[in-house]
Backbone as JSON Lines, residues from 0, in Angstrom:
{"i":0,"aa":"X","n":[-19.3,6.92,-33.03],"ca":[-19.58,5.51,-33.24],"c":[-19.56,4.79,-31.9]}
{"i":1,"aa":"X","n":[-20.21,3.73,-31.59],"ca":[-20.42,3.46,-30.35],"c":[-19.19,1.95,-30.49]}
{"i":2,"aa":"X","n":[-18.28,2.14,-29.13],"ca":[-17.06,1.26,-29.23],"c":[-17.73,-0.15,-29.1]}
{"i":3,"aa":"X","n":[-19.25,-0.48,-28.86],"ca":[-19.45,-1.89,-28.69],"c":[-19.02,-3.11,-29.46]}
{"i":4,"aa":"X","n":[-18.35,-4.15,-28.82],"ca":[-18.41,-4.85,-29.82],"c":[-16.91,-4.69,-31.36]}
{"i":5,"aa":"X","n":[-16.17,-3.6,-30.6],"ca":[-15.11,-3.29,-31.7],"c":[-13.67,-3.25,-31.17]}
{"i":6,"aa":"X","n":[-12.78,-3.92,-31.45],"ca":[-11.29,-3.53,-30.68],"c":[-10.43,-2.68,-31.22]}
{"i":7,"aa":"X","n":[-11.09,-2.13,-32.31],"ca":[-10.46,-0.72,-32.65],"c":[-11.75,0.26,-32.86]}
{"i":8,"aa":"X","n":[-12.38,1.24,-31.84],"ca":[-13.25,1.82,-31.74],"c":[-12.75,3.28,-31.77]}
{"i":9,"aa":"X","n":[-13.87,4.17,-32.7],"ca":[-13.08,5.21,-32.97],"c":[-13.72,6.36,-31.59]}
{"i":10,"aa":"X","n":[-13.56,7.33,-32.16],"ca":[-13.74,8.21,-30.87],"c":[-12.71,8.65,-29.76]}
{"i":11,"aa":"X","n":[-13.86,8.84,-28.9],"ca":[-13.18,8.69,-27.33],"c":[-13.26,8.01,-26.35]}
{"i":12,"aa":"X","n":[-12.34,7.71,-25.89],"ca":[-13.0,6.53,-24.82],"c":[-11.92,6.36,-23.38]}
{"i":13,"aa":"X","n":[-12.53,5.71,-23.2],"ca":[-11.72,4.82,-21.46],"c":[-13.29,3.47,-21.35]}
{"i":14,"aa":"X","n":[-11.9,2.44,-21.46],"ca":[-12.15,0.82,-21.63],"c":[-12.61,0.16,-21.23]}
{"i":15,"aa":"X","n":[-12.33,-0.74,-20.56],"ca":[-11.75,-2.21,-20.44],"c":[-11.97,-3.2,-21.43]}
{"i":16,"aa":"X","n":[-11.16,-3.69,-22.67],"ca":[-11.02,-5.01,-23.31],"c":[-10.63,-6.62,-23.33]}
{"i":17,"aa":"X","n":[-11.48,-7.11,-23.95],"ca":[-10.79,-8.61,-24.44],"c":[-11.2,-8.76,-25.39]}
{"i":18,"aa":"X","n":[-10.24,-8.87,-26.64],"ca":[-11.12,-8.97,-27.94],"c":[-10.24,-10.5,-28.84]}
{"i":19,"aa":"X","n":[-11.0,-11.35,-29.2],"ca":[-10.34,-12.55,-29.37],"c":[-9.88,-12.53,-30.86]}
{"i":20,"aa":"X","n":[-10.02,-11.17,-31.28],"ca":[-9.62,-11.35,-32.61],"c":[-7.92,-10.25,-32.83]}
{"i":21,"aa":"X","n":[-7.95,-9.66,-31.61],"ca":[-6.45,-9.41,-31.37],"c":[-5.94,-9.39,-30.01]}
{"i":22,"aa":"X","n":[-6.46,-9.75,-28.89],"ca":[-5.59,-10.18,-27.64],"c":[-5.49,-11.74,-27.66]}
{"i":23,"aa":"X","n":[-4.21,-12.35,-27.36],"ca":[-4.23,-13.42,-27.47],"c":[-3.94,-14.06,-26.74]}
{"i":24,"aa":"X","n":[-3.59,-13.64,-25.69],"ca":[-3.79,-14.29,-23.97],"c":[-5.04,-13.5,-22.81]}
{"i":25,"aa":"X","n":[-5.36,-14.14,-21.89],"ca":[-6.88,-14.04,-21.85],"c":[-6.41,-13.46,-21.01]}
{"i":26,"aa":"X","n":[-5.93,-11.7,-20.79],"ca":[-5.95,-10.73,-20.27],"c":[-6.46,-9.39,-19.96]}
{"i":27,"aa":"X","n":[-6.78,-8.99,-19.33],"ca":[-7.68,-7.78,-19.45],"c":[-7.07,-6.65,-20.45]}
{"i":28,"aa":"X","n":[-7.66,-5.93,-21.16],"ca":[-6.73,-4.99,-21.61],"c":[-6.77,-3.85,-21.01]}
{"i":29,"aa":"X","n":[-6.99,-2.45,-20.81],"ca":[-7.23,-1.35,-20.63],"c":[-7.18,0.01,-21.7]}
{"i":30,"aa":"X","n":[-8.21,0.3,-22.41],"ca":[-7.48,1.0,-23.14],"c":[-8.56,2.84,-23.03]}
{"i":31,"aa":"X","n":[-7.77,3.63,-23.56],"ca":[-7.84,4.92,-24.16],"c":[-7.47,5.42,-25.08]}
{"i":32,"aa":"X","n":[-8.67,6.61,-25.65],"ca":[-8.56,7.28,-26.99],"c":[-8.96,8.5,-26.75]}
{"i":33,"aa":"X","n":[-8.0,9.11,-27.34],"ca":[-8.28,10.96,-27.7],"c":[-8.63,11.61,-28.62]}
{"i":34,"aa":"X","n":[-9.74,10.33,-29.58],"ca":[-10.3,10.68,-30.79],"c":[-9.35,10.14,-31.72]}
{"i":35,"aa":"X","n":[-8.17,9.73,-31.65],"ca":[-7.16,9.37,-33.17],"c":[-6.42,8.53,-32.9]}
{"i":36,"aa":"X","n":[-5.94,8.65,-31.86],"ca":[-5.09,7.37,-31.31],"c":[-5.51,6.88,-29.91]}
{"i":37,"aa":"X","n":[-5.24,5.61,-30.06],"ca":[-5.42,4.35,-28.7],"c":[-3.94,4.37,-28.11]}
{"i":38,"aa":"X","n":[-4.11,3.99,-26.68],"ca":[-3.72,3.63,-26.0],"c":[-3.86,2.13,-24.94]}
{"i":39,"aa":"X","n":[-3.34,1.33,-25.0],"ca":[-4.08,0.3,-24.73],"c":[-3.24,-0.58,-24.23]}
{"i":40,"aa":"X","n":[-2.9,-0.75,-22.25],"ca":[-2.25,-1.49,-21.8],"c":[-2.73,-2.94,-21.39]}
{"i":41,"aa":"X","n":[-2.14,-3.97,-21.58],"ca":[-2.32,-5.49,-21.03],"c":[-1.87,-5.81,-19.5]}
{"i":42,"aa":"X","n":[-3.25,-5.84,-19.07],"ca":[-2.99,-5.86,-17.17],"c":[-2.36,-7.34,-16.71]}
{"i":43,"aa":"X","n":[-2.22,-7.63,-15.48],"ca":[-2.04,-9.08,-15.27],"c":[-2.78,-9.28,-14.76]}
{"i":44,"aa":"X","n":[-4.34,-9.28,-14.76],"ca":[-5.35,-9.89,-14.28],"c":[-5.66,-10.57,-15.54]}
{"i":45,"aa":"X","n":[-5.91,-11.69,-15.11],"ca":[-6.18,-13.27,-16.27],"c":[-8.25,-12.83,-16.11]}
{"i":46,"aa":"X","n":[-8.13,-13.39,-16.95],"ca":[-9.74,-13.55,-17.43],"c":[-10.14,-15.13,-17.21]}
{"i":47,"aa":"X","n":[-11.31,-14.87,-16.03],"ca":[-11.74,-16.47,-16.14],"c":[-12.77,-17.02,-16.27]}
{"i":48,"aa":"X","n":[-12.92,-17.92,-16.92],"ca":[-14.71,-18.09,-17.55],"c":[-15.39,-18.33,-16.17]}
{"i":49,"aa":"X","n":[-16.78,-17.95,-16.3],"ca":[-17.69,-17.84,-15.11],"c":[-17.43,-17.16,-13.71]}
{"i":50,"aa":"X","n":[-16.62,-16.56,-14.09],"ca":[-15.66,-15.52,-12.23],"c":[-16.55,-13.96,-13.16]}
{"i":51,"aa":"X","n":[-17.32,-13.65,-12.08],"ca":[-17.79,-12.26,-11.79],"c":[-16.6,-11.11,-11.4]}
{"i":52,"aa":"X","n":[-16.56,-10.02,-11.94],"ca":[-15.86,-8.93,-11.99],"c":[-16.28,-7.57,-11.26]}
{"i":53,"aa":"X","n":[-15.76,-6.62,-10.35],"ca":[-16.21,-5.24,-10.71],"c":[-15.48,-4.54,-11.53]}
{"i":54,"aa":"X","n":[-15.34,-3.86,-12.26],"ca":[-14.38,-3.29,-13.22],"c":[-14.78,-1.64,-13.02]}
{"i":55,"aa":"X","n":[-13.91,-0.93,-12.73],"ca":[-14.25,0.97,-11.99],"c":[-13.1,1.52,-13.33]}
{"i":56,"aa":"X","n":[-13.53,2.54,-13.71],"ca":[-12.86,3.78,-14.51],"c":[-12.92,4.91,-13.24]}
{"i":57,"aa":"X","n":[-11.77,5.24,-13.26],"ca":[-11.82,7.11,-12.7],"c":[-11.07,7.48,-13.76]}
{"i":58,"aa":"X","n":[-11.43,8.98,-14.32],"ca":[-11.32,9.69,-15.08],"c":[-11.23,11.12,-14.68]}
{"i":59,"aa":"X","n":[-10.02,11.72,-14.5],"ca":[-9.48,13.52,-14.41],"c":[-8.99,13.69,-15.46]}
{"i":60,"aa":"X","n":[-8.47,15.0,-15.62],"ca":[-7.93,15.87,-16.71],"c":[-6.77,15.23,-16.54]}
{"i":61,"aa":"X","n":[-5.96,14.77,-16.06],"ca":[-4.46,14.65,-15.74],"c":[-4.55,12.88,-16.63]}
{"i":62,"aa":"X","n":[-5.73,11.98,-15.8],"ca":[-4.9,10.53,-15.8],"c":[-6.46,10.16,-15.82]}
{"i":63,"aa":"X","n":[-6.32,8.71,-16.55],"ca":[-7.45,7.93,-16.3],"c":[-6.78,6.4,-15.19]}
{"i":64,"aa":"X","n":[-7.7,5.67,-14.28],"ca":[-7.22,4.74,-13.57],"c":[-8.28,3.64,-13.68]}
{"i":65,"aa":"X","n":[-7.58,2.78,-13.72],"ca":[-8.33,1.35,-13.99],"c":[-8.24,0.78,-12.72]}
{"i":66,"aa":"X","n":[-9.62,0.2,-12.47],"ca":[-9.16,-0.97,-11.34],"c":[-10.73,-2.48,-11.65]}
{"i":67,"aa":"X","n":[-9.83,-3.31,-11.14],"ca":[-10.69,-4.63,-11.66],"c":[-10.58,-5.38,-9.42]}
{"i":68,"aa":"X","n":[-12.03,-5.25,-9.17],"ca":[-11.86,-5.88,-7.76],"c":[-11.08,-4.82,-6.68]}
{"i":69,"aa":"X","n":[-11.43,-3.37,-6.98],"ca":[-10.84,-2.35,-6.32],"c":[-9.48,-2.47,-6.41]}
{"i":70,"aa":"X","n":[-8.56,-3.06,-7.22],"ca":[-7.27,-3.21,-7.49],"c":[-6.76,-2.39,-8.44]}
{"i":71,"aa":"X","n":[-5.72,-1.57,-8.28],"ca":[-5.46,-0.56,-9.41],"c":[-4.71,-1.42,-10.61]}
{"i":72,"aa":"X","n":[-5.05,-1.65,-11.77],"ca":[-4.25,-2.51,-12.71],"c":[-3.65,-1.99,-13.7]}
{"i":73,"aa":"X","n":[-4.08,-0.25,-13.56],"ca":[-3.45,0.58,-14.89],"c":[-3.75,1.67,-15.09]}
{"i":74,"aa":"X","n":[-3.02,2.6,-15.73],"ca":[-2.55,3.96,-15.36],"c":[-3.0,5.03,-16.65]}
{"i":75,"aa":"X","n":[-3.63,5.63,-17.24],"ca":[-2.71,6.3,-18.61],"c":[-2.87,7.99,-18.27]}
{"i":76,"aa":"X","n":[-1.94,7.78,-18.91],"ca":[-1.28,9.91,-18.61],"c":[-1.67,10.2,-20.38]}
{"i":77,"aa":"X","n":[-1.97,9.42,-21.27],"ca":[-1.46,9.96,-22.55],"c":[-2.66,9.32,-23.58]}
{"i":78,"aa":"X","n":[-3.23,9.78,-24.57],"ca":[-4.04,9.54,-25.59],"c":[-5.74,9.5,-24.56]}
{"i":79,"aa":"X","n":[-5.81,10.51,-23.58],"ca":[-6.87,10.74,-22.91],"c":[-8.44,11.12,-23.36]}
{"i":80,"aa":"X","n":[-9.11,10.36,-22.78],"ca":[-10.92,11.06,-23.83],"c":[-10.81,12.32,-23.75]}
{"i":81,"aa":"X","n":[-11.29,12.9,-24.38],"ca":[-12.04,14.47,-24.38],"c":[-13.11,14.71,-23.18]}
């Protein structure tokens, strides 16, 4: 199923969210799935209307890494894509 558009998307994945129907401060989220379960940390980068973003995934066997503006904002070791 394709995660567009869904804040509980099934599959596999590596992120980045804001979904206004369950984050409720205007934070980035970060999330990952290993097909069954999410993982899904709240960064402290604020979301701001009309501010342009780069947003980077790296993805190894070990860890996925988030960064928003070449800034690392989050980590996951656990519930990794396939």
């Amino acid at each position: 199923a394709a995660p567009t558009a869904s804040s509980t998307a099934a599959g596999h994945l590596a992120a980045f969210r804001y979904a206004t129907d369950t984050d409720g401060a205007a934070f980035w989220r970060c999330a990952t799935r290993d097909g069954s379960t999410t993982n899904t940390t709240t960064t402290t980068a604020a979301i701001a209307t009309g501010t342009e973003y780069v947003l980077r995934i790296e993805l190894s066997a070990a860890r996925v890494e988030f960064f928003i503006d070449d800034l690392l904002v989050a980590e996951h070791t656990t519930q990794l894509p396939g």
